[in-house]
VOBA-1610 file (N, C-alpha, C; in pm, whole numbers, padded with zeros to 5 digits, always signed):
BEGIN
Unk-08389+02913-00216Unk-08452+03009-00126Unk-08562+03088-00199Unk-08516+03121-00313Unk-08626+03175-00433Unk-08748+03094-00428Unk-08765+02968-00424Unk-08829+02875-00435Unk-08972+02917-00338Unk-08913+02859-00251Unk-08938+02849-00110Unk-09044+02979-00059Unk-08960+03120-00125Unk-09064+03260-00084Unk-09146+03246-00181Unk-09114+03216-00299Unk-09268+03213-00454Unk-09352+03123-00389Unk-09327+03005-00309Unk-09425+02903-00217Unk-09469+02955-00176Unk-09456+03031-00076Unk-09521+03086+00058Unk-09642+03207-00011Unk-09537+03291-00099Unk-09633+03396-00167Unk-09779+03355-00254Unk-09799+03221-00331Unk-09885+03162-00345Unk-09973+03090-00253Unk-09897+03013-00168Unk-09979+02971-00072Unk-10079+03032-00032Unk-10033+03139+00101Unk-10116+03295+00139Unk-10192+03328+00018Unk-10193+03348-00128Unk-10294+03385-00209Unk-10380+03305-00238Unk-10366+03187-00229Unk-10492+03107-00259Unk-10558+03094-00165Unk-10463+03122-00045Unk-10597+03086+00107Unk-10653+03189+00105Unk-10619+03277+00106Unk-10732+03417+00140Unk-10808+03499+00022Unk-10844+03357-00083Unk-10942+03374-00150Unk-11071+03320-00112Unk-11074+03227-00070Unk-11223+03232+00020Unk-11216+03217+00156Unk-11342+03309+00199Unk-11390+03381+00296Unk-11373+03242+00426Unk-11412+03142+00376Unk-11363+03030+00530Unk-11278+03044+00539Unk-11151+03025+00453Unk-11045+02977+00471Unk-10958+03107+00598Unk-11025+03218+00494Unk-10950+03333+00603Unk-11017+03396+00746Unk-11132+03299+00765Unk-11168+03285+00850Unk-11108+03219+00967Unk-11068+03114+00932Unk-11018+02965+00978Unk-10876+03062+01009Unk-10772+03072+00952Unk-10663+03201+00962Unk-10719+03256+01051Unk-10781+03403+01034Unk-10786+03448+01161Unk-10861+03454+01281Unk-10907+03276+01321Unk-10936+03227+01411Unk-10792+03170+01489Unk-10718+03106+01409Unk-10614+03006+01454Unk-10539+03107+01503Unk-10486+03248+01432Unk-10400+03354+01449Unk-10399+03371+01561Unk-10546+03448+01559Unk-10613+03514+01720Unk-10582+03451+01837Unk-10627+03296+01812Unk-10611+03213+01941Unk-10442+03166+01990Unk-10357+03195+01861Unk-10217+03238+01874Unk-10175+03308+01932Unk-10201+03437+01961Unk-10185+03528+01962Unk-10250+03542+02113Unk-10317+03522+02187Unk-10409+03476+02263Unk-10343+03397+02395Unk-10240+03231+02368Unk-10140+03184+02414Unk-10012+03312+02455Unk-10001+03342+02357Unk-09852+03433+02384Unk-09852+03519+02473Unk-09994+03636+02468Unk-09987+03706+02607Unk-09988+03662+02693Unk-10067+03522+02743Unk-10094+03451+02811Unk-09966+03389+02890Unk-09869+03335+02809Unk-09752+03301+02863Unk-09639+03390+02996Unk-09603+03277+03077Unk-09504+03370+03104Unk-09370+03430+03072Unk-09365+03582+03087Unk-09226+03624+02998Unk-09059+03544+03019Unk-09102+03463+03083Unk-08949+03366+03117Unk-08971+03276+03003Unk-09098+03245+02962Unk-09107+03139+02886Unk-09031+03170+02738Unk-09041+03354+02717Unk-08955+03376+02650Unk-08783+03337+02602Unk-08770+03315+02683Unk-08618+03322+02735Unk-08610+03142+02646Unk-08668+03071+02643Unk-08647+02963+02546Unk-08734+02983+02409Unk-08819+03043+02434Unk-08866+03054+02289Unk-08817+03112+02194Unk-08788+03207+02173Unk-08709+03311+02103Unk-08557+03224+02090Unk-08471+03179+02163Unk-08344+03115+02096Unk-08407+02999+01991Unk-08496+02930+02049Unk-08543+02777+01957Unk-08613+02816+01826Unk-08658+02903+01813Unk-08785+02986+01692Unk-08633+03041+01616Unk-08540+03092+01654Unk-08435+03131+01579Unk-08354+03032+01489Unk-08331+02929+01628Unk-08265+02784+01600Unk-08327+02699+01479Unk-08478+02738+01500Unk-08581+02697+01372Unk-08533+02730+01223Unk-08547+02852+01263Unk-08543+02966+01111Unk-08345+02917+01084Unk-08323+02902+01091Unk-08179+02898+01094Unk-08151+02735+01023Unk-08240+02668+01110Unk-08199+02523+01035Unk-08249+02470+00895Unk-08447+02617+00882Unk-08524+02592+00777Unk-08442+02653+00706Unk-08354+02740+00712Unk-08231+02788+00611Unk-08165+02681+00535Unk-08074+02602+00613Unk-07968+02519+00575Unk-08061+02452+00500Unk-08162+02399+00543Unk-08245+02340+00446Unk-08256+02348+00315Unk-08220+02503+00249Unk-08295+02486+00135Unk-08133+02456+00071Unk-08045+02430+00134Unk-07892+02382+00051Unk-07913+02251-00040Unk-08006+02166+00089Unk-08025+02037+00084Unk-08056+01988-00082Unk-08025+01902-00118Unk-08029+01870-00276Unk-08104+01725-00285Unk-08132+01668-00157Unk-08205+01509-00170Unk-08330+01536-00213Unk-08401+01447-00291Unk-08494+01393-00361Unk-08553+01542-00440Unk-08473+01608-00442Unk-08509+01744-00556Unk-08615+01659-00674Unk-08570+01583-00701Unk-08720+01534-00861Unk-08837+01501-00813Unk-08809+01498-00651Unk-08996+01442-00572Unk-09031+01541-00533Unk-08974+01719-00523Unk-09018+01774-00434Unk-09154+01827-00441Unk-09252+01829-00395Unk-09388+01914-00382Unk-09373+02059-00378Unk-09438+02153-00427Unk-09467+02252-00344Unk-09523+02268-00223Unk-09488+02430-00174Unk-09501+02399-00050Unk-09660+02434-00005Unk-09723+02484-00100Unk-09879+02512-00058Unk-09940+02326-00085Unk-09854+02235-00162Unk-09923+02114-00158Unk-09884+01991+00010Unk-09739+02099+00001Unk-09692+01975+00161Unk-09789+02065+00292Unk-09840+02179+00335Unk-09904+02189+00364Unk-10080+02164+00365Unk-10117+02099+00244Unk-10213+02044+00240Unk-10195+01912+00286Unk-10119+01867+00311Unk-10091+01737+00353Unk-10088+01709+00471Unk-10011+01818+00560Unk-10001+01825+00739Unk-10070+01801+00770Unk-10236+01822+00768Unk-10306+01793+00873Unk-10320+01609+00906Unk-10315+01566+00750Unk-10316+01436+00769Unk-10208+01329+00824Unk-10082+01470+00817Unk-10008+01393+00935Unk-10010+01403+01050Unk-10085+01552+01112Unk-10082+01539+01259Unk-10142+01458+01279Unk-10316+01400+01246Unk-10374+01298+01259Unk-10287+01218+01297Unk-10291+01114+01190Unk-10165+00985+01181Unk-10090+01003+01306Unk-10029+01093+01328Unk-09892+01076+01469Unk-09934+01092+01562Unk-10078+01194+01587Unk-10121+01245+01693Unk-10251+01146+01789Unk-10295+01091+01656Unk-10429+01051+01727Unk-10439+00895+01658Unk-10345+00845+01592Unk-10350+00702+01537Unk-10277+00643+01626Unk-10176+00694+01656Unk-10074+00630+01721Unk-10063+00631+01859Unk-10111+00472+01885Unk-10116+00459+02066Unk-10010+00481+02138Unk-09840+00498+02087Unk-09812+00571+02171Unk-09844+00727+02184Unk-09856+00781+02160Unk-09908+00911+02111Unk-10020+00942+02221Unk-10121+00881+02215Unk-10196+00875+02239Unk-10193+00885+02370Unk-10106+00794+02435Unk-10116+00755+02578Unk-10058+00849+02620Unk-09953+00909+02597Unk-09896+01086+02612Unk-09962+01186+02585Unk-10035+01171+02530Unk-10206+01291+02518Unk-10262+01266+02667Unk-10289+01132+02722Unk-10375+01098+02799Unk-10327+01122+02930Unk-10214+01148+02941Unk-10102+01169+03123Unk-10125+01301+03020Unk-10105+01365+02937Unk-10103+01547+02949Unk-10207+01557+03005Unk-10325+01516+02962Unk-10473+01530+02952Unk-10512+01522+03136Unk-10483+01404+03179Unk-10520+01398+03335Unk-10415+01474+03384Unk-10279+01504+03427Unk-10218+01575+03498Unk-10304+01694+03503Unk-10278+01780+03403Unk-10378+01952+03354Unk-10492+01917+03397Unk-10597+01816+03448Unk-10754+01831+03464Unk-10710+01832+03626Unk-10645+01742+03699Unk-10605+01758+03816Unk-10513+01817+03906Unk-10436+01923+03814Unk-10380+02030+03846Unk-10453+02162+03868Unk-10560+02152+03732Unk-10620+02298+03738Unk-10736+02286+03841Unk-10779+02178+03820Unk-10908+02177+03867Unk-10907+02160+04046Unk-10785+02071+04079Unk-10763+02029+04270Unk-10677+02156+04292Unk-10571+02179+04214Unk-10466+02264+04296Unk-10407+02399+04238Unk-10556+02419+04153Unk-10563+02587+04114Unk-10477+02687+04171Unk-10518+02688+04277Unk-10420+02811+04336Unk-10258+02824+04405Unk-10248+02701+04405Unk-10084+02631+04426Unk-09977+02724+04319Unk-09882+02803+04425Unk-09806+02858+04318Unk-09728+02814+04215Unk-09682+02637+04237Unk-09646+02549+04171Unk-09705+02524+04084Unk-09827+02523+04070Unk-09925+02467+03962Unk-09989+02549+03838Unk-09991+02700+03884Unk-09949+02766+03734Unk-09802+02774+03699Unk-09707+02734+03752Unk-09598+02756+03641Unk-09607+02649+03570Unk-09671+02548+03579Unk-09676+02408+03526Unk-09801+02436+03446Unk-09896+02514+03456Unk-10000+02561+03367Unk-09958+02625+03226Unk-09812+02717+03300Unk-09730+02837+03232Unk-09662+02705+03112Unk-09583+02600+03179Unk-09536+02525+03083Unk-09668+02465+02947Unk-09736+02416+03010Unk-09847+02369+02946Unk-09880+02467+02794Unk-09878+02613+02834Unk-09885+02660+02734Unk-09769+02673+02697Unk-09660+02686+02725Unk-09548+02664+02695Unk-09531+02548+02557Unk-09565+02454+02606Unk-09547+02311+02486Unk-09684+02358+02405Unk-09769+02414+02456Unk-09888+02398+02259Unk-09817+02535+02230Unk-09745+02654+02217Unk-09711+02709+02134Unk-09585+02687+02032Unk-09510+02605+02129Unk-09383+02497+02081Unk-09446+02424+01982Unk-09509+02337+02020Unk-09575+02225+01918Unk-09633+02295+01810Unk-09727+02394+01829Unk-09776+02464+01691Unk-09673+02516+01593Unk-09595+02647+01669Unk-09481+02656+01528Unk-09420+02566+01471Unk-09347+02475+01568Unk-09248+02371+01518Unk-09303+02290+01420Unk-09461+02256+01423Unk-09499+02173+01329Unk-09546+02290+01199Unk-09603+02394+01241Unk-09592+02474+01060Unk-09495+02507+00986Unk-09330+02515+01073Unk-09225+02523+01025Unk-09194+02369+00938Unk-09264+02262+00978Unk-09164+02136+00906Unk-09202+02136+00775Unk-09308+02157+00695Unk-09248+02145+00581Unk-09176+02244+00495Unk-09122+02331+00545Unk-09033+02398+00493Unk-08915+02279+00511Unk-08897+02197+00584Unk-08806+02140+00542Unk-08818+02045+00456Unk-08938+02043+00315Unk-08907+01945+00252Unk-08950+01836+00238Unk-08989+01759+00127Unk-09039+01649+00135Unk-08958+01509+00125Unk-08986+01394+00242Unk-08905+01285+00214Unk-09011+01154+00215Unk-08987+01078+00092Unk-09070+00929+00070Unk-09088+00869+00190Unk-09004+00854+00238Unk-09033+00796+00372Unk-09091+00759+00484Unk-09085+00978+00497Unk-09235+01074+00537Unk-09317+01129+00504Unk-09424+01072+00400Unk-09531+01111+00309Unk-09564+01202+00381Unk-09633+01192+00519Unk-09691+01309+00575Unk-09654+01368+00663Unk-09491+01400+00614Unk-09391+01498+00708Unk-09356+01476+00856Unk-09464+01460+00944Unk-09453+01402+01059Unk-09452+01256+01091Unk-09285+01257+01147Unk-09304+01128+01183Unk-09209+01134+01321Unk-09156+00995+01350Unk-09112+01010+01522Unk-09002+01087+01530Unk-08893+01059+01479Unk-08806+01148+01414Unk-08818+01332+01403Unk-08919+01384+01354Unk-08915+01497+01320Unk-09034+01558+01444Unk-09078+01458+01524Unk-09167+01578+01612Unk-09091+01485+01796Unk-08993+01450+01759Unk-08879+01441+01874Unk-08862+01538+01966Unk-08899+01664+01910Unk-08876+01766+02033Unk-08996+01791+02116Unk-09106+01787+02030Unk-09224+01779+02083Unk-09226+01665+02183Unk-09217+01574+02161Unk-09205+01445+02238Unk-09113+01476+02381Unk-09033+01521+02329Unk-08910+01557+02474Unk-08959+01652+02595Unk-09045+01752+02506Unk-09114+01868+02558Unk-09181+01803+02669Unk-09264+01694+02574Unk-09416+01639+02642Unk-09354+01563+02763Unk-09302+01519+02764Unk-09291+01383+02869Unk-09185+01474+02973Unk-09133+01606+02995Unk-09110+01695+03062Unk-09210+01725+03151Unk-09290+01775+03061Unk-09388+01822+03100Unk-09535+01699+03220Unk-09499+01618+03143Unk-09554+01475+03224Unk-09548+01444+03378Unk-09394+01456+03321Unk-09276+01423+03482Unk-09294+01517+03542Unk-09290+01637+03544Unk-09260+01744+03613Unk-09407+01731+03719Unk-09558+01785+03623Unk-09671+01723+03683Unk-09731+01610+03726Unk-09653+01509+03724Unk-09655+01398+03782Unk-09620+01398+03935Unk-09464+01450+03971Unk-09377+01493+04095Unk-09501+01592+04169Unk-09498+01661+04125Unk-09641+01766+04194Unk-09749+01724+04215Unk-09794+01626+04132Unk-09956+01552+04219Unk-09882+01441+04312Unk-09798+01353+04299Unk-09757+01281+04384Unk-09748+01380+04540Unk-09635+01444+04533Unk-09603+01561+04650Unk-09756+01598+04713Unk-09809+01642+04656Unk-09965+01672+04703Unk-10079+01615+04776Unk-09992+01448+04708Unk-10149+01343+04749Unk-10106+01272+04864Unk-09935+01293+04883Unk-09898+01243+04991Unk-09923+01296+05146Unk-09959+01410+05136Unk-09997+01494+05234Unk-10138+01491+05283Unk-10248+01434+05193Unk-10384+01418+05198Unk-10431+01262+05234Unk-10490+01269+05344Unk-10550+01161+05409Unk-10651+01078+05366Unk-10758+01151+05285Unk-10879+01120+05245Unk-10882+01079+05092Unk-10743+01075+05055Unk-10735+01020+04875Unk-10614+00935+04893Unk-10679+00798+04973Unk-10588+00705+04994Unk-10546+00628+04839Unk-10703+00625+04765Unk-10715+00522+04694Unk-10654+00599+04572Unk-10640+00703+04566Unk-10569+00804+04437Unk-10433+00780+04464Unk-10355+00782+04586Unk-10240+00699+04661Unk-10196+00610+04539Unk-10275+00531+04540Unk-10261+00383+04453Unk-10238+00397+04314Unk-10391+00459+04297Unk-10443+00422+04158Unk-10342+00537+04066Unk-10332+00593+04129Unk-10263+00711+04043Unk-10039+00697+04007Unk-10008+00680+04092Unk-09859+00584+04097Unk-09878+00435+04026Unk-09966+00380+03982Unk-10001+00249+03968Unk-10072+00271+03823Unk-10120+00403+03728Unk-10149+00385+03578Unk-09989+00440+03538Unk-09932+00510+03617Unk-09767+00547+03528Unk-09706+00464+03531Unk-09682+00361+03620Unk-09587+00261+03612Unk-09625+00154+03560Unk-09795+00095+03536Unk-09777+00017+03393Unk-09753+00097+03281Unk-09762+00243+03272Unk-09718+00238+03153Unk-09633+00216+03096Unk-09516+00297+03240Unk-09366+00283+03240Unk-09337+00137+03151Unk-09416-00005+03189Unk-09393-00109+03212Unk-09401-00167+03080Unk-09487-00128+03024Unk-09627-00143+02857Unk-09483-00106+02757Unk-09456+00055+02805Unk-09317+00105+02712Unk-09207+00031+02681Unk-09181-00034+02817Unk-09032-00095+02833Unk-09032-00238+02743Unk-09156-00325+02792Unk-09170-00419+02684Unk-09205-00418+02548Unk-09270-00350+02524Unk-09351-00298+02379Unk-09224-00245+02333Unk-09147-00160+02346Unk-09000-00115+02266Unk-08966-00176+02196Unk-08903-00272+02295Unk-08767-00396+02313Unk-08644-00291+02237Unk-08519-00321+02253Unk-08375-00294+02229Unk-08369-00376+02118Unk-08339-00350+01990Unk-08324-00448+01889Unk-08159-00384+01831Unk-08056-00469+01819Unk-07958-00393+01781Unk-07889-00498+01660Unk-07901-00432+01541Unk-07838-00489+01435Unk-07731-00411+01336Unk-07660-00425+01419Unk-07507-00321+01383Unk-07418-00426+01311Unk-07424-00560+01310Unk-07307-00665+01299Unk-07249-00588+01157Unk-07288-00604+01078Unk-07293-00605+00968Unk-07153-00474+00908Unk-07215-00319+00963Unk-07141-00233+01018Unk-07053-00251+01073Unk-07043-00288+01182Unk-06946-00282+01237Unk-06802-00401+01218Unk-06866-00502+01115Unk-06721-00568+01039Unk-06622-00521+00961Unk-06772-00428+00839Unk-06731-00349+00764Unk-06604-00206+00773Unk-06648-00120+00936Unk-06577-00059+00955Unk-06436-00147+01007Unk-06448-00249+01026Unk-06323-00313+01108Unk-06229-00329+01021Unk-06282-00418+00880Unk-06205-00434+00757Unk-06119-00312+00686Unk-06234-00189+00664Unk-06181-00083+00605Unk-06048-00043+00671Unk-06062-00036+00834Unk-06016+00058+00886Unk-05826-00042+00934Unk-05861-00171+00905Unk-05737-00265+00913Unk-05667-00347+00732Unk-05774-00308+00659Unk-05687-00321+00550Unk-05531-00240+00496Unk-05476-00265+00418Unk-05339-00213+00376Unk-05391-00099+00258Unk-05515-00156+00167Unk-05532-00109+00022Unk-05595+00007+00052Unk-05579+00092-00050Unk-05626+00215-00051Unk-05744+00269-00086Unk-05818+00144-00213Unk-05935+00078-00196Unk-05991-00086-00132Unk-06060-00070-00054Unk-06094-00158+00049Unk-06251-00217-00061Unk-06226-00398-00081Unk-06348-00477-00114Unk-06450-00481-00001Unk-06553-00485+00012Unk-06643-00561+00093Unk-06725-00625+00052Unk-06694-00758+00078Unk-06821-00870+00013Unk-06963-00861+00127Unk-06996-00721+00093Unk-07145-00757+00178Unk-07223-00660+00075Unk-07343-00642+00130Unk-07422-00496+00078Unk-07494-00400+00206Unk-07425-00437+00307Unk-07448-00323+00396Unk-07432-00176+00404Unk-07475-00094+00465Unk-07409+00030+00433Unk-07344+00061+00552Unk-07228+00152+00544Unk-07104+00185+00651Unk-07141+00344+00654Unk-07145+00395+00603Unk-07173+00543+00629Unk-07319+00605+00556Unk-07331+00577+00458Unk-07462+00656+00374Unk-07578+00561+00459Unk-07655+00577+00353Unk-07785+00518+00369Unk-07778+00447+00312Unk-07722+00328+00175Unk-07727+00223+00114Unk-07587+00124+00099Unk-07570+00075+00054Unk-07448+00017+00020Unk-07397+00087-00130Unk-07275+00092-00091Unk-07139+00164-00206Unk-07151+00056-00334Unk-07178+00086-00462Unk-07130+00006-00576Unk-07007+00014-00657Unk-06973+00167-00643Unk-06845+00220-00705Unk-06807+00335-00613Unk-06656+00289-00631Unk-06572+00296-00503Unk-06565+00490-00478Unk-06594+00536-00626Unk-06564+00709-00611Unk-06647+00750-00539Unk-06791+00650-00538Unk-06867+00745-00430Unk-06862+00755-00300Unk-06745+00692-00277Unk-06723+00667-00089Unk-06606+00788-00107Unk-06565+00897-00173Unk-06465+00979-00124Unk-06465+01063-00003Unk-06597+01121-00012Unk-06634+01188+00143Unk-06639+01079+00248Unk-06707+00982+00241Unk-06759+00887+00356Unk-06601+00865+00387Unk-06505+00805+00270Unk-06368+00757+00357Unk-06323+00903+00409Unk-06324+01033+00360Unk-06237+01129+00447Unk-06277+01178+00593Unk-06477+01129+00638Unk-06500+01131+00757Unk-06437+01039+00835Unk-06410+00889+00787Unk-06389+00804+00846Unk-06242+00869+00892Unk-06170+00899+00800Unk-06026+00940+00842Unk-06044+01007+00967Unk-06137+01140+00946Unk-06124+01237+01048Unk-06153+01153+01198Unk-06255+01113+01150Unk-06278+01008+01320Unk-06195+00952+01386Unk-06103+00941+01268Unk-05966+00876+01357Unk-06015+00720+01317Unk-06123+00656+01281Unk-06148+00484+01245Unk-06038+00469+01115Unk-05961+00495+01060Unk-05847+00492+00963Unk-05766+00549+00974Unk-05652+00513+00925Unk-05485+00588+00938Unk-05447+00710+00811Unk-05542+00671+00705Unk-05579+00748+00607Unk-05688+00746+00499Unk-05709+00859+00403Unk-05851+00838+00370Unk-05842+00733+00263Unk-05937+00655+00284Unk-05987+00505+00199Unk-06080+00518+00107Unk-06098+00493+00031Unk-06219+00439-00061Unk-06255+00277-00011Unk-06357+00248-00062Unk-06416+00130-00031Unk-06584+00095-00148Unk-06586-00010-00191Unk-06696-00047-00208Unk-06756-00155-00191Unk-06903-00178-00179Unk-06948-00310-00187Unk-06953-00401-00298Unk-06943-00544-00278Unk-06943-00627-00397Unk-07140-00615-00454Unk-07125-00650-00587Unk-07227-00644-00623Unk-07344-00823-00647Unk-07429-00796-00587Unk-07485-00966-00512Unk-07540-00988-00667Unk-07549-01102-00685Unk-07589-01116-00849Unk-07696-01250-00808Unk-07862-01281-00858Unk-07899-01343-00871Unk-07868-01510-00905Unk-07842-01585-00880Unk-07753-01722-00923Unk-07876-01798-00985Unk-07965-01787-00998Unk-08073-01814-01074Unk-08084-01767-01209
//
C-alpha cells in the first residue's frame, strides 16, 4: 500500500511539471467535472456503491503477490494506458462495432426524439457509461501489471464497460424501434434499421463460435476425486485448479482443500502431474 501512495505521489509530480501536461489535467478534470453535474442524481445511486466497490477491490489488490519481479511503477503503467485504450477501443472490430450502435442510437435519439421524456433518461444513461468507463479505466492499473496484459486493458478487465455498453445499446434500440413503429413516412428505416442489428446479432453468433475444451479437466477432477490415495498421480499436464499443471504434489495443498470444500472429494487430496520428458 506504501508502494502504491509513493506511485501516485510521484506520478502527480512529474505531470505538473510542465505546463501542457497540467493543462491537459485540467482540461480532462473540468470536462469531468462537467459530466457529473450534468448527470442525473439517481445516477448516483449506482455510482457511488461501484466507485466504492472499486476502491475496495484496488485495496485487496495490493495483497496480491503475482508477478511482484515484473511489476512497473505506477507512473510507468499509466504511461502505457493510452496505448491500451487504443488497442481495445479502436483496433478491435468488435469494439468497434459497439462504438458504432452507441454512436447511431445517441445521433438518432438526440437529434429525432430530443424532447421525448424517454430519451433523456437514455441521454442521462449515456453519460452515465462515459463517466463509468473513465474512472473504471484510471482505476485499472492500480491493479497491477500482468504479461498477458501488456497494456492493462483487455476483454476481461473492461467487461463491465462492455456490459454497461450493450445495456445501453438495447435499451436505445427498444426506443427507436417503439418510435418508428408509429411513423408512416420512415418505412424504409422500418427495415434498414432492425436489419443492421440483426446481422450483427448474426456476424457475433458465428464469428464467436462455442469452443469447449474441458476434457482434459474434467478426467483429472474425476480421477482425483475417485481415487483411494491420498496423493493422487496424473499422467497428463493439464491443469485442474491453478493456471498450469502441478509438478510436486505440496503445491496442490490449497487446490486439494478447495476441492474438498466443493464437496468434488471425500477428503483433502494432494495430487500431481507426471512430468512429460522429451523421448528424443
Amino acid at each position: 500500500m506504501k508502494r502504491i501512495i509513493e506511485d501516485i505521489r510521484k506520478l502527480f509530480k512529474s505531470m505538473t511539471k510542465k505546463r501542457s501536461l497540467r493543462f491537459i489535467l485540467y482540461f480532462v478534470f473540468s470536462l469531468f467535472l462537467l459530466f457529473i453535474k450534468k448527470m442525473d442524481r439517481r445516477m448516483y445511486l449506482f455510482l457511488i456503491p461501484i466507485s466504492i466497490l472499486a476502491l475496495y477491490s484496488t485495496f485487496l489488490g495490493t495483497y496480491d503477490n503475482a508477478y511482484r519481479e515484473v511489476q512497473p511503477s505506477l507512473k510507468a503503467l499509466y504511461l502505457i494506458l493510452p496505448k491500451g485504450i487504443w488497442n481495445y477501443f479502436f483496433e478491435s472490430l468488435y469494439y468497434l462495432i459497439i462504438l458504432f450502435l452507441l454512436l447511431i442510437n445517441y445521433l438518432i435519439i438526440f437529434f429525432k426524439y430530443k424532447n421525448e421524456p424517454q430519451s433523456k433518461r437514455i441521454v442521462n444513461l449515456y453519460k452515465f457509461l462515459l463517466v463509468f468507463a473513465v474512472i473504471y479505466i484510471l482505476f485499472l492499473p492500480f491493479g497491477g501489471y500482468r504479461p498477458y496484459r501488456p497494456f492493462i486493458l483487455r476483454f476481461e478487465t473492461c467487461l463491465p464497460i462492455t456490459i454497461l455498453s450493450m445495456i445501453t445499446i438495447a435499451y436505445g434500440f427498444l426506443f427507436i424501434v417503439r418510435k418508428l413503429l408509429n411513423e408512416k413516412w420512415t418505412y424504409y428505416l422500418k427495415i434498414i434499421y432492425p436489419s443492421v442489428f440483426l446481422l450483427i446479432t448474426i456476424f457475433f453468433t458465428f464469428r464467436d463460435g462455442v469452443q469447449i475444451r474441458n476434457e482434459c479437466e474434467k478426467s483429472s477432477l474425476y480421477i482425483i476425486a475417485n481415487s483411494e490415495e491420498d496423493v493422487v498421480v496424473l499422467e497428463n499436464d493439464c491443469a485442474v485448479v491453478g493456471w498450469g499443471p502441478i509438478y510436486n504434489h505440496e503445491d496442490s495443498k490449497h487446490y486439494g482443500e478447495l476441492l474438498y470444500l466443493w464437496k468434488i472429494t471425500d477428503k483433502p487430496k494432494l495430487y500431481y502431474n507426471l512430468v512429460k520428458y522429451d523421448e528424443n
